[in-house]
C-alpha angles and dihedrals in degrees: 000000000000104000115262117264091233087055104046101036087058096052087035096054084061087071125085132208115246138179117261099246109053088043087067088043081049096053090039090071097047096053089043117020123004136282132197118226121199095225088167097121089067118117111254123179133170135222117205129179135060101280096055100109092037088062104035091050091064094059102043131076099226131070116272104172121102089023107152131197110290098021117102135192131213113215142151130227123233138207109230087267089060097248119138125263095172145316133244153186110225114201118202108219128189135127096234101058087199097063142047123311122245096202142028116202115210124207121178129151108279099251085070101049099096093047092051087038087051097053092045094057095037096055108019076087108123099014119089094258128143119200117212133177115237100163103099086019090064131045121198127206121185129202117212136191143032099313093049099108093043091053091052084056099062099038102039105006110221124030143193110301121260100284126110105257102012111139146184147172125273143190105231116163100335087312138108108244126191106229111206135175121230139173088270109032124291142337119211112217108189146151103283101230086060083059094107095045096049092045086054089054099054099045095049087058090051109272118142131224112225136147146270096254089060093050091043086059084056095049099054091056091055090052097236111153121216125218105236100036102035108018132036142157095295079066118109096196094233086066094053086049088243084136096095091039103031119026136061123203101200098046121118116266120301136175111288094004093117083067095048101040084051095054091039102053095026107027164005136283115243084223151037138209102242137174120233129209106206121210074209147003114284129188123252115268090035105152110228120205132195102221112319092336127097111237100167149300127279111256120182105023116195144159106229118201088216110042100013135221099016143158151170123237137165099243122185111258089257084070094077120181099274093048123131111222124189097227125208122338092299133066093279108133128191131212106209107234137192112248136277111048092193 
């Protein structure tokens, strides 16, 4: 199913049109050195009271239990058919790392917001559990690339350990900085109105400003699908290969987990996350056939300086790595690929 136009018109309008040739210079630094990239616009909300986990870990797919002060989770929320309303990180906070957290801090992109707004309010009802809005309140700031870390060093000293989605407090500019790990270096959580100093800051210490279509590039190398342009809510999360990030098997019972406990342990997915490599840019939302069959529709669209015109879809599991699509209404043509590219 081809994303809907609301959905992708509002992810799509985030991303600005540059010319081609800073966008290379763009990507250059965040292959080789780091860039800063303004995520403020993503949807953040926060749970507080003691029954917070409890709640939150029976509507998520992933495993929130146990889950101590500086660790995080990545996890997606399901309707009861098991079809994908959004996806999430989930951030445990507390002062005291060895007991419960006070607080989860919740980050999605921001398309999915009102629906995980929605089921928080619609089912927090009876659990000591308190709602509150983070998204204008917080900006977010991540640093990409090799030097990431370096950079962190010598403007915060000590960072989150090593693991995807830990996460710490930090002193940057006079101002407290949510230090969290990520894929591709380090994303910055912090109070909105400290946005310009900390900026500064970075950017004193070499970082380099640069903009989302540079670090999409990035991620589409990577293979990291993005609700809104690659998933939506036709997506069953063992198709978009979330099982090994975002889904526990031994966890308690959650919304939608009869449906993908059924396809992981009986059966197989209709479709599968792939990678495309394009003879020429297509737009997003392209159908791609295999002969005179539909498979899917092209996602995330790029044009890579490394491997060229390239791009993620959901394909049927006819369309095998190897395959040959037809992609869009022109001569464009696409080669099936396993993912990642990088």
């Amino acid at each position: 199913m081809p994303l809907s136009g609301d959905r992708r018109r509002a992810i799509l309008e985030t991303v600005a049109t540059v010319d081609t040739a800073g966008l290379a210079e763009q990507y250059a630094t965040l292959t080789a050195r780091c860039g800063v990239v303004d995520r403020s616009e993503r949807g953040k909300l926060a749970l507080t009271g003691s029954g917070a986990v409890e709640f939150l870990n029976g509507q998520v797919t992933n495993e929130l239990i146990g889950l101590k002060p500086g660790e995080g989770r990545y996890a997606a929320f399901l309707t009861h058919k098991g079809k994908m309303l959004g996806d999430l990180r989930i951030l445990a906070v507390g002062p005291d790392p060895d007991a419960e957290p006070s607080e989860l801090l919740l980050d999605t992109e921001r398309v999915a917001l009102q629906s995980l707004f929605d089921m928080i309010r619609r089912f927090k009802v009876g659990y000591d559990v308190e709602l509150h809005k983070r998204t204008l309140e917080c900006s977010l700031l991540s640093l990409i690339g090799p030097q990431a870390d370096e950079l962190a060093q010598r403007t915060f000293g000590s960072g989150p350990r090593g693991d995807e989605h830990d996460h710490c407090l930090v002193e940057l500019g006079n101002h407290r900085v949510r230090s969290i790990r990520t894929d591709l270096g380090l994303d910055l959580l912090f109070e909105a109105d400290a946005a310009s100093a900390i900026r500064a800051v970075l950017v004193d210490g070499d970082a380099v400003e640069v903009s989302e279509d540079s670090a999409e590039i990035v991620r589409v190398e990577h293979g990291r699908p993005r609700y809104g342009i690659d998933l939506d809510e036709s997506t069953i999360p063992q198709e978009a290969s979330l099982n090994e990030r975002a889904v526990s098997f031994t966890k308690g019972c959650y919304v939608g987990q009869e449906t993908v406990a059924r396809l992981h342990y009986r059966g197989k997915p209709n479709r599968h996350l792939r990678g495309l490599r394009l003879s020429e840019p297509v737009e997003p939302g392209a159908e791609l056939r295999l002969g005179e069959r539909t498979v899917g529709h092209l996602g995330s669209s790029v044009i890579s300086p490394t491997f060229g015109p390239i791009g993620l879809a959901l394909l049927r599991r006819e369309a095998e790595p190897g395959a040959a699509l037809t992609a869009g209404e022109g001569t464009a043509t696409a080669s099936v690929i396993e993912l990642p590219f990088a």
